[in-house]
C-alpha positions in Angstrom: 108.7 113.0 72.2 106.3 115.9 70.5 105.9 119.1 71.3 102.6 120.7 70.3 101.2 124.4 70.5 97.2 124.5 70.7 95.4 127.7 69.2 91.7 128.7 69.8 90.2 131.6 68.2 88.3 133.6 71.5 85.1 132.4 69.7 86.4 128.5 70.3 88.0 129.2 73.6 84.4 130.3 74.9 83.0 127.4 73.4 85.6 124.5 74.8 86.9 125.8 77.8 84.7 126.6 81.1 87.1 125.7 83.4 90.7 124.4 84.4 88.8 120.9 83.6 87.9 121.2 80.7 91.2 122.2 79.5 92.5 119.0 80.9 89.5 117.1 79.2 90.3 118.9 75.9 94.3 118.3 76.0 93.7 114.4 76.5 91.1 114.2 74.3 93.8 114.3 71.5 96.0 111.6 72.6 95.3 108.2 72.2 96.5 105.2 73.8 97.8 107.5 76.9 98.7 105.0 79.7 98.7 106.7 82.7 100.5 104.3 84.5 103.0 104.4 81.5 106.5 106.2 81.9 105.7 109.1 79.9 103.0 111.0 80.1 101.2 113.9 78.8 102.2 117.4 80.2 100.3 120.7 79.4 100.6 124.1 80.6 98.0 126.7 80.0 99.5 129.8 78.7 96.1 131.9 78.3 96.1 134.6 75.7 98.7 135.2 73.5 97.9 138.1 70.8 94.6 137.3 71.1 95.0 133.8 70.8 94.2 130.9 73.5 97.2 129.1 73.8 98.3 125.3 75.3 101.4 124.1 75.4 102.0 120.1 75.4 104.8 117.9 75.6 103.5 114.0 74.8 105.3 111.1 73.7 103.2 110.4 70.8 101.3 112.4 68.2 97.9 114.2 68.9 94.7 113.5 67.0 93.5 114.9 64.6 90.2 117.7 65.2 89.0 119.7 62.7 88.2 122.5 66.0 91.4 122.5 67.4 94.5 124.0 65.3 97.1 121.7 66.5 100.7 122.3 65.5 103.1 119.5 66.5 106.9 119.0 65.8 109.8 116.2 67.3 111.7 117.4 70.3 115.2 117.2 68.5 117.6 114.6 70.7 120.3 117.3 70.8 117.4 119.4 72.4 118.4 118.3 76.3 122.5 118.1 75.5 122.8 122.0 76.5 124.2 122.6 79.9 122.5 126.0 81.0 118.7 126.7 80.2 116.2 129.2 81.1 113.0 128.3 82.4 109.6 128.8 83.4 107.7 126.1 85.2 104.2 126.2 86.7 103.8 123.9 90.0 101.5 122.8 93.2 104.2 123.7 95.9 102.6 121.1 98.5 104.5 119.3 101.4 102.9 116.1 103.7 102.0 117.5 107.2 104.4 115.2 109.3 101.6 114.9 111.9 98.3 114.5 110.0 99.7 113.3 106.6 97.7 115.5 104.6 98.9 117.7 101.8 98.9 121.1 102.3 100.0 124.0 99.8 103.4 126.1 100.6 102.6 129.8 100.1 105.0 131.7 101.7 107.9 133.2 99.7 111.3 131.6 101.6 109.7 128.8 101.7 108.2 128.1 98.0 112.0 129.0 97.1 113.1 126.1 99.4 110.6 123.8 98.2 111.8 124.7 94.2 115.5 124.2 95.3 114.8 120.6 96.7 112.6 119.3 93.6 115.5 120.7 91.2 118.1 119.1 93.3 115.8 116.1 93.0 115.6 116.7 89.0 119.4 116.9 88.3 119.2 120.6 87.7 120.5 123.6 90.2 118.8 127.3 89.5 120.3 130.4 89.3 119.1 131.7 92.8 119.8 135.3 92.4 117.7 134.7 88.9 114.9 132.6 90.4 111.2 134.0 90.6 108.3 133.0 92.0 104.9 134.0 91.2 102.2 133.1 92.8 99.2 133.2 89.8 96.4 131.6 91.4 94.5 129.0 93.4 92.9 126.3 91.0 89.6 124.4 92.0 87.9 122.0 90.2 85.2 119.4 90.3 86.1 115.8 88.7 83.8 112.6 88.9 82.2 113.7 92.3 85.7 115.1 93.9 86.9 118.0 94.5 90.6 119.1 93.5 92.2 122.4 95.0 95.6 123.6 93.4 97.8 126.2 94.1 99.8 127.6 91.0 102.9 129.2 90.9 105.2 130.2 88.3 109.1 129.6 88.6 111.3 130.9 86.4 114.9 131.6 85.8 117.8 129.7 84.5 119.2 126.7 85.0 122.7 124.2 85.5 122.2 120.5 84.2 123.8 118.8 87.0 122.6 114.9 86.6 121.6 114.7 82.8 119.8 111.7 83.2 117.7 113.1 85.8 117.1 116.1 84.2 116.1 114.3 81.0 113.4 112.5 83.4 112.0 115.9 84.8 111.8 116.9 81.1 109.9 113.6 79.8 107.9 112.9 83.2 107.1 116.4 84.7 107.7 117.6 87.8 105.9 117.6 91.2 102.2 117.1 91.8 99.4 117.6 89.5 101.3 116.8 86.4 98.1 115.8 84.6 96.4 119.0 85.2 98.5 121.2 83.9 101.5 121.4 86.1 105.2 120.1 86.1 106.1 121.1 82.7 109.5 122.5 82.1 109.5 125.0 79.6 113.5 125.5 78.5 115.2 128.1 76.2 119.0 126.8 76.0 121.3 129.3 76.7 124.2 129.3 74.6 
């Protein structure tokens, strides 16, 4: 697996990215062979602005293209990388849940409740949060249009710290994202290990 840091200059962030989109068209622009079907996948999380400097975030199991508009820098997640048992974290995420009566998904946006929702996917993921530690920020609500459909997302930003509690799962969540919208931009855990 690879992780890679994607820098525009303002002047190329004006030029390549209109919307949440065409961030996602940009990111998988530079991968080829991407199965989406395939066990791993592609995660990106947009970080905006940092220091003046449009920033994306990937994790991908193979290495991007090359583009002489895009300053791409790309190095091997190191195997010892997910052998740490306490991380922190930041994770964006569409907090959704199946409406038991008319099966459609509709976003969780109250606080108690996201909280919930983030404690079930991390039991779900091998992983237990620091509660007292956990934030949740709602950041904002992401619509797009895509080959004639239209794609509403809520984001919100989790972060904290973390337990491993099933390493193998937790390896998964890492690899495969977590929760909906993975290839737009959600579901990518962002770790620091704590030492």
């Amino acid at each position: 697996m690879y992780l890679s840091r994607i820098s525009l200059t303002p002047q190329m962030a004006h030029k390549r990215i209109q919307d949440d989109y065409s961030v996602h068209k940009m990111v998988y622009d530079l991968f080829s062979g991407f199965d989406a079907a395939g066990k791993s996948r592609v995660l990106y999380v947009d970080k905006g602005r940092l220091r003046g400097i449009y920033t994306i975030l990937v994790l991908s199991p193979n290495l991007p293209k090359e583009q002489d508009e895009i300053h791409v820098e790309t190095k091997p997640v190191a195997e010892s990388f997910l052998s740490h048992r306490q991380y922190a974290f930041e994770v964006v995420l569409n907090p959704v849940r199946r409406n038991a009566k008319t099966r459609k998904l509709e976003p969780v946006v109250e606080l108690p409740q996201l909280l919930q929702w983030f404690l079930e996917k991390a039991k779900a993921n091998g992983f237990a949060p620091d509660e007292k530690r956990l934030v949740a920020r709602t950041q904002s609500v992401q619509t797009f249009t895509a080959k004639e459909n239209t794609f509403t997302q809520h984001k919100v930003v989790f972060s904290g710290t973390l337990t491993v509690t099933d390493p193998a799962l937790f390896a998964a969540a890492f690899a495969n994202g977590i929760g909906r919208g993975k290839g737009f931009g959600f579901g990518l855990l962002q770790l620091n290990p704590i030492s």
